[in-house]
C-alpha positions in Angstrom: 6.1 -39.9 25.5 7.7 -37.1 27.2 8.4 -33.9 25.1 11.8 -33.3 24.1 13.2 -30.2 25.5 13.4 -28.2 22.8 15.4 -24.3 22.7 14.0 -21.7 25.0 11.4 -19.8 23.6 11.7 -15.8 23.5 9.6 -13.7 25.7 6.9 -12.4 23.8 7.8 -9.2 24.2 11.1 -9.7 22.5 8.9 -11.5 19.7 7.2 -8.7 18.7 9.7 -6.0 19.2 11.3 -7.9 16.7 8.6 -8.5 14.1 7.8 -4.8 14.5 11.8 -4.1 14.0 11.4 -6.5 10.8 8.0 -5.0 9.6 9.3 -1.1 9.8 12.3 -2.0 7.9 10.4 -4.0 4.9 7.8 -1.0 4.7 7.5 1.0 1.6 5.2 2.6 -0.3 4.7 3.1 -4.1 3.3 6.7 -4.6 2.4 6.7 -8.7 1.1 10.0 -11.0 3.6 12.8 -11.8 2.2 14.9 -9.2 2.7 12.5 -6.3 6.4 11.8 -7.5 7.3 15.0 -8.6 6.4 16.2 -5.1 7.7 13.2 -3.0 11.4 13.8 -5.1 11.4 17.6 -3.9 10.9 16.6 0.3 14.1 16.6 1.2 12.5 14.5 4.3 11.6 11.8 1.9 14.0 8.0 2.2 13.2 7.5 -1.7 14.1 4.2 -2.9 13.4 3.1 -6.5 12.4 5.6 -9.3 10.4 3.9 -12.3 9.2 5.8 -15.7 8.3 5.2 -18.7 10.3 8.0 -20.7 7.5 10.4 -21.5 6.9 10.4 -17.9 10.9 11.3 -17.7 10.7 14.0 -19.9 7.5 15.5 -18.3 9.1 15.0 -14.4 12.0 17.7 -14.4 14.4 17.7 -11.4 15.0 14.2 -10.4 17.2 15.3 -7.3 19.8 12.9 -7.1 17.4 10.2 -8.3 18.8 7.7 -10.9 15.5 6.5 -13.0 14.4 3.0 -14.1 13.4 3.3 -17.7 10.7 1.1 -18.8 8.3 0.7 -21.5 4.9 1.7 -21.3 4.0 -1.7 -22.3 6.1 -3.2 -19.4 5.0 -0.7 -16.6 2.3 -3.1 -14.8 5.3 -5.6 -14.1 7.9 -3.4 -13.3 5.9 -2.0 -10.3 3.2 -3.7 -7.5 0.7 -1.4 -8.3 -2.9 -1.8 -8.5 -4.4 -2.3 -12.3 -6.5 0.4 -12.0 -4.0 3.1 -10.7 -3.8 6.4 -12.7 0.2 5.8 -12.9 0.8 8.4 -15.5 3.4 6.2 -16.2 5.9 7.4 -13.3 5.9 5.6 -9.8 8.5 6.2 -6.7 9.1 3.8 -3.8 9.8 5.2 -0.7 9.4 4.9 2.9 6.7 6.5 5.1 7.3 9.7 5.9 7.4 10.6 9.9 6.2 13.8 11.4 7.9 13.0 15.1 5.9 12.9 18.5 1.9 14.3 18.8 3.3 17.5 20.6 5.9 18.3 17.6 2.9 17.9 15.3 0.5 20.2 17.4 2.8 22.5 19.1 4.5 23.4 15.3 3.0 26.9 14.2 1.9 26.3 10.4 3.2 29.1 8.1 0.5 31.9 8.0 -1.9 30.5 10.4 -4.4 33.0 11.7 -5.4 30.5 14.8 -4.2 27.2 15.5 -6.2 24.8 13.7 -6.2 20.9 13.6 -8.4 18.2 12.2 -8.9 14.6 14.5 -10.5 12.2 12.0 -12.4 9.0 13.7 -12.4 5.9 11.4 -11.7 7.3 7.9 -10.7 4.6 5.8 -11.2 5.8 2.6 -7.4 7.2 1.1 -9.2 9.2 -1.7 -11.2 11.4 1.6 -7.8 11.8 4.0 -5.9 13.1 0.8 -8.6 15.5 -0.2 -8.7 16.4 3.9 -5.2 16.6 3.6 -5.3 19.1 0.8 -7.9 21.5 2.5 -6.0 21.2 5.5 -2.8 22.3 3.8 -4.7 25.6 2.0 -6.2 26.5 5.0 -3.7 26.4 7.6 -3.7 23.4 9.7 -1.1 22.7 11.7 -1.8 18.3 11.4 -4.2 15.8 10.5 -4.4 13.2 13.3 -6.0 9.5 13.0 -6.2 6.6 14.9 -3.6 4.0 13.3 -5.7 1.3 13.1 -9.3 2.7 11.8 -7.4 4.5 9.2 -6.1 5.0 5.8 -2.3 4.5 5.9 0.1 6.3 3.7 -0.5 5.0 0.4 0.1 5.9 -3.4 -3.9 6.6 -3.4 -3.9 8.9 -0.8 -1.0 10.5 -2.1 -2.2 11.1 -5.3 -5.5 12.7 -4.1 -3.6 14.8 -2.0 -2.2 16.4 -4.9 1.4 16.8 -3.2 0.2 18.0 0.1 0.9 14.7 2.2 4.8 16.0 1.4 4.3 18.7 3.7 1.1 18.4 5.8 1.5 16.1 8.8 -0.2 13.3 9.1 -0.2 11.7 12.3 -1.5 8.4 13.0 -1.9 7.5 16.8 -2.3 4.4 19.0 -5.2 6.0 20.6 -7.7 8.5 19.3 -9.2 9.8 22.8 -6.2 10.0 24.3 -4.3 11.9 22.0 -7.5 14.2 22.0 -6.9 14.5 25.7 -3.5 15.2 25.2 -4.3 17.9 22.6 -6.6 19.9 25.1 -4.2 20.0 27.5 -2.1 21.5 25.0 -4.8 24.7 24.5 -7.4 23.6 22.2 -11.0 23.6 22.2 -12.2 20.2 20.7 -15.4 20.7 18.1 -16.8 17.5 16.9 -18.6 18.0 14.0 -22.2 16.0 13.9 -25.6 16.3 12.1 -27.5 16.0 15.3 -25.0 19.1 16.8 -26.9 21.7 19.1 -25.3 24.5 17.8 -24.3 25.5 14.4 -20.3 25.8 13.7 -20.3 29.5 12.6 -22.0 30.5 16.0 -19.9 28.1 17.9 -16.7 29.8 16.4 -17.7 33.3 17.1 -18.3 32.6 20.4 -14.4 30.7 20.5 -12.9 33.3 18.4 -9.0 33.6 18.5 -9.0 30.3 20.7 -7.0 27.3 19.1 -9.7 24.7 17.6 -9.5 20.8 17.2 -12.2 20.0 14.6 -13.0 16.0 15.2 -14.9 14.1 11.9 -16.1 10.9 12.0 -16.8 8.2 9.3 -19.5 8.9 7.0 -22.2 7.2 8.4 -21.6 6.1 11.8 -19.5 9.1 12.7 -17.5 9.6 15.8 -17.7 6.8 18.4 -19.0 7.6 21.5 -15.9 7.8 23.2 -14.3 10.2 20.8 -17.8 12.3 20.9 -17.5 12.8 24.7 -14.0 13.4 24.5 -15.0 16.7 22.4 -15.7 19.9 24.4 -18.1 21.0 21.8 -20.3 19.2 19.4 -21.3 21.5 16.3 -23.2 21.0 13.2 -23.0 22.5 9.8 -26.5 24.6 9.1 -27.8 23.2 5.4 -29.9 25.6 3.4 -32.9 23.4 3.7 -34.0 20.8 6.2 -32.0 18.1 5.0 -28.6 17.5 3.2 -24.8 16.0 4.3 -21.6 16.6 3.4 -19.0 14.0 1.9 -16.5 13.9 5.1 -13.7 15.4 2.9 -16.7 18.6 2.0 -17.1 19.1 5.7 -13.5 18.9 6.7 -13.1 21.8 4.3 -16.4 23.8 4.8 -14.9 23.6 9.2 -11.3 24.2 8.3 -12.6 27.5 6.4 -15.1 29.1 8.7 -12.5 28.0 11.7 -10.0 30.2 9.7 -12.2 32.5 8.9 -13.3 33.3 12.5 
């Protein structure tokens, strides 16, 4: 039997322009813990949607700006929100939408208030929201201009992360991009030296820096464990290691993110 014709199906194209269009506009995030919210309700950049405390949590919060609260019992909490059972909620929890930082060059050509050098961090397949928020926090103390991750080997924006970046993910970029090695491309021809950071490194960081002093530094970090790809490695102009006391030793990827964002600063 013959096949009825039937209505004419969309390009693909048009298919998943609109499942993207559908996707972005169902996106939110729940960011839980006073800190998070308390932060996330001060960005003025923020699309907040739904604010939902216990009141203990309301008394504790302060300025809600503008925000009208969903009171809940403590008891109640789990069901009022989708988060996970085992999320430090602090009994306060604030849906919004994911914040955007603009285009790679408004991340990277943006001076960050009180930097000495222009300083950025490329992360390579870090998954883990509790590391990019602690990254996120050393790279807001020490001056980074933007975090920059592929978008997908990496954590997303989530109530986690936010909460272990301790307010910083309000007002440190985070970029996530469809292509690691080119955006690192893209970022050298923008003026910065690209420094992978590696156990097996030649040359240690703090020697490496004084030799680049006053020149704007991209420090790459990969995964703990398999650490950069090779692409990513060969897209670095540099590869660098940080000298341990004794002849062995490693640094949680969050550690050595910090550890490199300080000497870099520091140089």
């Amino acid at each position: 039997m013959a096949e009825q014709p039937g209505k004419p199906k969309k390009p693909a194209w048009v298919i998943d322009k609109e499942r993207a269009r559908r996707a972005g506009a169902a996106e939110t995030v729940w960011l839980f813990g006073l800190h998070a919210v308390r932060d996330a309700l001060a960005n003025p950049d923020r699309d907040r949607l739904r604010l939902v405390v216990t009141q203990n949590a309301l008394d504790r919060l302060g300025d809600l700006h503008g925000m009208v609260p969903e009171i809940t019992d403590p008891r109640l909490f789990g069901k009022s929100v989708p988060l996970a059972p085992d999320s430090v909620h602090q009994g306060a929890a604030l849906e919004v939408r994911p914040l955007k930082w603009g285009g790679l060059s408004d991340v990277v050509l943006r001076a960050a208030p009180g930097e000495r050098r222009p300083l950025l961090v490329a992360l390579d397949r870090v998954t883990d929201p509790h590391n990019i928020g602690a990254i996120l926090r050393s790279a807001e103390v020490f001056g980074a201009r933007a975090v920059i991750a592929p978008a997908r080997h990496s954590a997303p924006e989530t109530g986690a992360l936010a909460k272990s970046a301790s307010g910083a993910l309000e007002r440190q970029p985070y970029l996530r991009v469809p292509n690691l090695a080119e955006a690192l491309t893209q970022i050298r021809n923008m003026g910065f030296t690209l420094i992978g950071l590696d156990g097996a490194g030649q040359t240690p960081l703090p020697d490496l820096l004084d030799r680049l002093a006053g020149r704007a530094i991209c420090l790459v970090l990969g995964a703990e464990g398999p650490g950069m790809r090779d692409l990513t490695m060969k897209s670095c102009d540099h590869v660098a290691r940080i000298p341990y006391a004794a002849d062995f030793g490693s640094l949680n990827v969050s550690n050595a993110a910090a550890v490199a964002l300080y000497a870099a600063g520091r140089s």
